[in-house]
N, C-alpha and C positions, 0 to 999 in steps of 0.2 A: 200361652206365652207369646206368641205369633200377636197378639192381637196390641202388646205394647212395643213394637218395632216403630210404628209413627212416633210415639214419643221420645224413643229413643233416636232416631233418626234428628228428632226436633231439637232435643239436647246439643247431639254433637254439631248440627249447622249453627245453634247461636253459639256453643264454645267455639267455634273454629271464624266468627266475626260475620258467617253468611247475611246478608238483607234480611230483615224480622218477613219481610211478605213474603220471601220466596224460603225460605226456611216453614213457615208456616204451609204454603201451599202445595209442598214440595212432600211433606208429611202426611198431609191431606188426603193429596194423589197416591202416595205409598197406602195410605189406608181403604182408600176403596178400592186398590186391587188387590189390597188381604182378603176385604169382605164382597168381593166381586160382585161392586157394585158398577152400574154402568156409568162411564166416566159422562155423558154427556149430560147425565143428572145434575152435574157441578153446577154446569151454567146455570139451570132454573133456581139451584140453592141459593149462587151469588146473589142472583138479578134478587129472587124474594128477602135476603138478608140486607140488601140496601134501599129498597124502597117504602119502608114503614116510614110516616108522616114527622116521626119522629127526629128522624136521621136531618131530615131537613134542616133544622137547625145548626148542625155543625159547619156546614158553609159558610152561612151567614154571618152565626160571631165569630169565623177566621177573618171574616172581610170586614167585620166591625173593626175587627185588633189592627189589621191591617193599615183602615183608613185611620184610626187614630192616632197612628204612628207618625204616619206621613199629614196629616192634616191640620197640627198642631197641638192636636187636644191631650196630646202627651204633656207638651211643654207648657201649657198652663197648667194642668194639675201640680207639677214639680212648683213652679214657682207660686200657687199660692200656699203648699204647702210650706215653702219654703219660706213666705214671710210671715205668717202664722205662728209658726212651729222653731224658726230659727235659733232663736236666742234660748232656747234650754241646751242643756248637755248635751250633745252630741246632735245639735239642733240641724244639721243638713240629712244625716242617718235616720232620724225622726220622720224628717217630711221625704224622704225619699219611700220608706215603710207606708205613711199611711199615702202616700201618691201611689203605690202599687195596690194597696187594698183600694183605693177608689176606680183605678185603672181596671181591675181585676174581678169588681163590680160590673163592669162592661163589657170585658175582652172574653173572658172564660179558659184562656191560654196564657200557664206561666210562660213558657219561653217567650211568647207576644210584651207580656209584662215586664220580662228581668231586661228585654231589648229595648223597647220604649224607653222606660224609666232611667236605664242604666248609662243610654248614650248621652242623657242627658245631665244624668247625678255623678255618674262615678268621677268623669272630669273637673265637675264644681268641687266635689269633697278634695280632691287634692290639692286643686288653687288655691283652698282654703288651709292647706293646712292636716289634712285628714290621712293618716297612711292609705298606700292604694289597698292592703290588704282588707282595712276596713270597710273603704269603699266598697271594694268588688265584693264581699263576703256580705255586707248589712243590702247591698243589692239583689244577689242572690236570690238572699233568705228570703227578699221581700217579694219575691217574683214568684217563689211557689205558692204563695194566695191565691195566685190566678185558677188555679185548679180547684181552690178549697171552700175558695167564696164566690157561692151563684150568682151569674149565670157559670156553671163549667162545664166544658166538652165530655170529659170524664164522664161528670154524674151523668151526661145524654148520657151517654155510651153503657153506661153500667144499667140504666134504668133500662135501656133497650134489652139486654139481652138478657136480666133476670126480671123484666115486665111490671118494675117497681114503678108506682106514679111520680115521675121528673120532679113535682112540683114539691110532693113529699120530700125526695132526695135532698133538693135546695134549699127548703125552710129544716133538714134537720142539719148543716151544715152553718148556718145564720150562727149561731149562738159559738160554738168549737170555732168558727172563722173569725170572732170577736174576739174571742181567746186568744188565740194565735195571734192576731195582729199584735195586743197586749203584750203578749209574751216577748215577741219580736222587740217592740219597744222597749220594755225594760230591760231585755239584753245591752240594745245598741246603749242605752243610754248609762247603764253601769261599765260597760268597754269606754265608751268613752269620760265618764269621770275617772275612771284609774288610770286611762293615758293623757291625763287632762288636754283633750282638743280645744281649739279655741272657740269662742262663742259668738253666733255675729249681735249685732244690738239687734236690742226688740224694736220692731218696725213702729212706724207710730198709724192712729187707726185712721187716716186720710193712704197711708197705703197698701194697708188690710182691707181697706173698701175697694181700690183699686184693682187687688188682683184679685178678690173675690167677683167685683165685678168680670172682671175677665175671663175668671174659670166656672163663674155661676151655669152658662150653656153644657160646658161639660158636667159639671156636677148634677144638674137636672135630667143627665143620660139616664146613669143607674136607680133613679127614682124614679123614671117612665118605666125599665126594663121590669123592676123587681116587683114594684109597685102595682103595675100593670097585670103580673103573672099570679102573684097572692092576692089581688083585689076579683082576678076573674075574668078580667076584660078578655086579653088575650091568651091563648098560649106558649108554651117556652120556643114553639117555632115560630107564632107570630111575633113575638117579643125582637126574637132574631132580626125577622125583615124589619121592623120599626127599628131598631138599633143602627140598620146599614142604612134606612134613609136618612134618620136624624144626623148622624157619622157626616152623612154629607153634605146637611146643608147647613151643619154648626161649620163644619171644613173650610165649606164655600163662602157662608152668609158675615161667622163672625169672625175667621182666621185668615179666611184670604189665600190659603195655601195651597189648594191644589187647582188643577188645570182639567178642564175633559179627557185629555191623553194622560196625565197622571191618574186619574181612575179608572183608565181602562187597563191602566199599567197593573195596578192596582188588583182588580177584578184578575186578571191572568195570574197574579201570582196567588193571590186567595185558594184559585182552583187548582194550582198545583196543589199546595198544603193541604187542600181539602183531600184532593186521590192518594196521597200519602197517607191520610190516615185509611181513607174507605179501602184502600187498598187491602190494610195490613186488616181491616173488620171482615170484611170478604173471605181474607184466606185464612181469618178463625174462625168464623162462623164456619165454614167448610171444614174445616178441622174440627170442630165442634159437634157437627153433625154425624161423622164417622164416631166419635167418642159415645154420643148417646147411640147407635147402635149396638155397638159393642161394650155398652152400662159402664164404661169405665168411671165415670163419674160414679155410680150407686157400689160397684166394687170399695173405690176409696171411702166413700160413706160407711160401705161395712164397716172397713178396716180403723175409720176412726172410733166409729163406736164399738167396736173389740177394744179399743185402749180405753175407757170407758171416761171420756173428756165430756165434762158439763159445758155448757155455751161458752161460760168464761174463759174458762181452761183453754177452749177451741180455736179463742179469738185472741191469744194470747199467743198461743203455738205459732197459730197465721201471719199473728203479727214480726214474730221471730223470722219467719221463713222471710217475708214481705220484702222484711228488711236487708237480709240477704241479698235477694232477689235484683232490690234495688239499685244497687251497687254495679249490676253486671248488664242489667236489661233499661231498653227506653220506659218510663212510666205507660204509656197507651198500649204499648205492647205487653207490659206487665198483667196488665187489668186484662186486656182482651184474650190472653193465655190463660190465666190466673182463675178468672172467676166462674168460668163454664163448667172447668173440672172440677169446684169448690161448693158449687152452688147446690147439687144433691145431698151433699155434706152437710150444708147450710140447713137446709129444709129438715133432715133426718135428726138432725139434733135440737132444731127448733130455733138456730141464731135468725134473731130480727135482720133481716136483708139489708135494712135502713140503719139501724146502727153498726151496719160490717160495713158499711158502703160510707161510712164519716172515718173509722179505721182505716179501710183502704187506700181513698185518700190521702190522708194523712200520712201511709207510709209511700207510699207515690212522691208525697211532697220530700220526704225525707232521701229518699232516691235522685230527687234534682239537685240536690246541694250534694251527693257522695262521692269518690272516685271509685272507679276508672270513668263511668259514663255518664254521672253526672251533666244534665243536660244544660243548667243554668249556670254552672260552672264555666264553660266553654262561650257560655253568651257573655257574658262578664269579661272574662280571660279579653274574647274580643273587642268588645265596646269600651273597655277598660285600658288597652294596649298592655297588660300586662301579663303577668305569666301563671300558668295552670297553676303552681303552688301559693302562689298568694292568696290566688280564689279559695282556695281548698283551706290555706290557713286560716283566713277570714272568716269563712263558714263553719266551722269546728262547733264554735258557742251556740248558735243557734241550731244546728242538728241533735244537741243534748235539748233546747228548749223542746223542740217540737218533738222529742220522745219523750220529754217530758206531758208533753200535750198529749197523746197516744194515751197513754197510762191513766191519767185523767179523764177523757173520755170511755175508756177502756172500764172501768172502775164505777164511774158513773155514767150508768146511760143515759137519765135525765138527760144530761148536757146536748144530745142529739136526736131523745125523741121526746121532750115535752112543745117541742112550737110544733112538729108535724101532728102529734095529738090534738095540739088545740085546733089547729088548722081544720081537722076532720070533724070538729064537732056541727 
């Protein structure tokens, strides 16, 4: 019984609101002085848990999302989306959606996404005419793509520590992130024919050439990134560094927007964000490692298959918990808690790791639009100047869509592993 006191220690520091890293690390340490281990061991765990070649890449597309933000290439995606796409039903909502799946094609970070997108739309939508709760909510929604459609930090992070191939991860995610986006659209666009918003005119095609010219640089990003990583050229961490170079000299060459010392500016905040996450991977991976000592993982394995759950069943339970889950924990910390202890479970019953890791996801994204901690909730609330319940009212429709998506992928695996098939042949 002695052997699950870190977990329980780990409970009551995130119910009582402790930091996810020092809650993590804290448990950690409680646990290799149950299993008297030597504390100095930690260090060499840390140092070997952040140095796999793989990790490399999370930096890099923080510092893509980053320079995008500040570099312009935010605000052209918005606005060719916006002369595009305007003149249908809820035609600002539309091109803010699909300006976050193209954003999101790059960044790999929703909150990067719902902040980019949002300081830019949520303002236009109410100029327009748009309630703010629509705004902030069809913003949101459109900002956990970032997670869901490749490149995503996540899927690093999850391919790291169950050894799944990245590139698998991302092509079974293609198809379910096409979906989603779908899905997302048809929402905003039935909300806004029942509150009939108004419609701007259809642009004429001398200004469709226009802003396409102008967001053509950006739009040629996520064609080098994806393009690049399923063609074979590069990998998902060389993808990265080409991402932050191009970031810069589409910035410099075709926007004009930033300066030498705004990219240094830049680069320093990148590497905070980056230690924030390595941080909290550090102090589960070391938590993690005390766990496969003491099998706690292969215990829960038991114990699932004593309730005698086929994959489905399994992936259906998970996703109930996820969802839970969601509501009260940061998504990176969800995953980096969540899947170490799930993962012998995983194996013992025979779930595809790749199609738990499109699930996953997917309740991670449903976790950024929920309260209390809802993280793209608060991005909105602020970029939006308005208040936590509008975001929240706003987002309601589209948290049934994307449980809706869940159940569908859930139901149908095809949906996320027929491209990594093809991919392998």
């Amino acid at each position: 019984m002695i052997d699950y006191l870190p977990v329980v220690l780990l409970m009551v520091l995130l119910a009582i609101g402790a930091p996810i890293y020092l809650s993590l690390g804290l448990s950690a340490l409680l646990g290799f002085y149950i299993a008297e281990l030597p504390l100095v061991a930690s260090a060499e765990i840390i140092y070997n848990s952040l140095t796999p070649f793989t990790l490399m890449a999370v930096p890099f597309f923080v510092m893509t999302a980053n320079l995008m933000t500040a570099g312009g290439i935010s605000d052209a995606l918005v606005k060719f989306a916006r002369v595009w796409v305007g003149h249908v039903w809820g035609g600002l909502g539309v091109a803010t959606i699909l300006a976050c799946a193209i954003f999101s094609a790059i960044s790999g970070s929703s909150v990067a996404t719902a902040l980019a997108i949002g300081s830019i739309a949520i303002p236009a939508m109410v100029a327009a005419g748009y309630d703010r709760s629509y705004a902030m909510g069809v913003t949101a929604a459109g900002g956990t793509l970032g997670i869901l459609i490749p490149p995503s930090i996540p899927l690093i992070l999850y391919g790291f520590i169950t050894d799944q191939s990245v590139v698998a991860l991302f092509s079974a995610t293609l198809i379910p992130g096409l979906l989603a986006v779908l899905s997302l659209l048809v929402c905003a666009m039935t909300i806004a024919r029942l509150k009939n918003y108004p419609r701007r005119p259809r642009a004429s095609l001398p200004e469709r050439m226009a802003a396409l010219k102008e967001a053509l640089p950006s739009l040629l990003l996520p064609v080098m990134i994806l393009g690049g990583i399923y063609g074979g050229i590069y990998t998902p961490t060389e993808a990265a560094i080409v991402s932050v170079v191009y970031a810069i000299l589409v910035s410099q060459i075709f926007y004009n927007r930033m300066r030498f010392l705004e990219i240094l500016r830049i680069m320093g905040k990148s590497m905070i964000d980056t230690s924030a996450i390595m941080i909290i991977l550090a102090a589960a991976m070391l938590l993690g490692h005390y766990l496969s000592i003491v099998d706690l993982g292969h215990r829960v394995a038991a114990m699932v298959q004593d309730m005698g759950l086929n994959p489905w069943q399994f992936n259906l339970v998970i996703m109930g918990i996820l969802l839970v889950l969601g509501m009260f924990m940061e998504a990176t910390s969800m995953l980096l808690i969540m899947v170490p202890m799930l993962l012998p479970a995983m194996i013992a019953l025979g779930v595809n790791p790749v199609h738990f890791a499109v699930l996953f996801v997917i309740a991670m994204e449903i976790g950024l639009i929920t309260p209390p901690i809802g993280m793209n909730l608060y991005v909105v609330t602020r970029s939006g100047q308005g208040t936590l319940q509008e975001a929240i009212r706003g987002s309601v429709p589209y948290v049934g869509m994307l449980i809706l998506l869940a159940l569908i992928v859930l139901a149908w695996p095809t949906t996320a592993l027929w491209l990594p098939q093809w991919f392998a042949r």
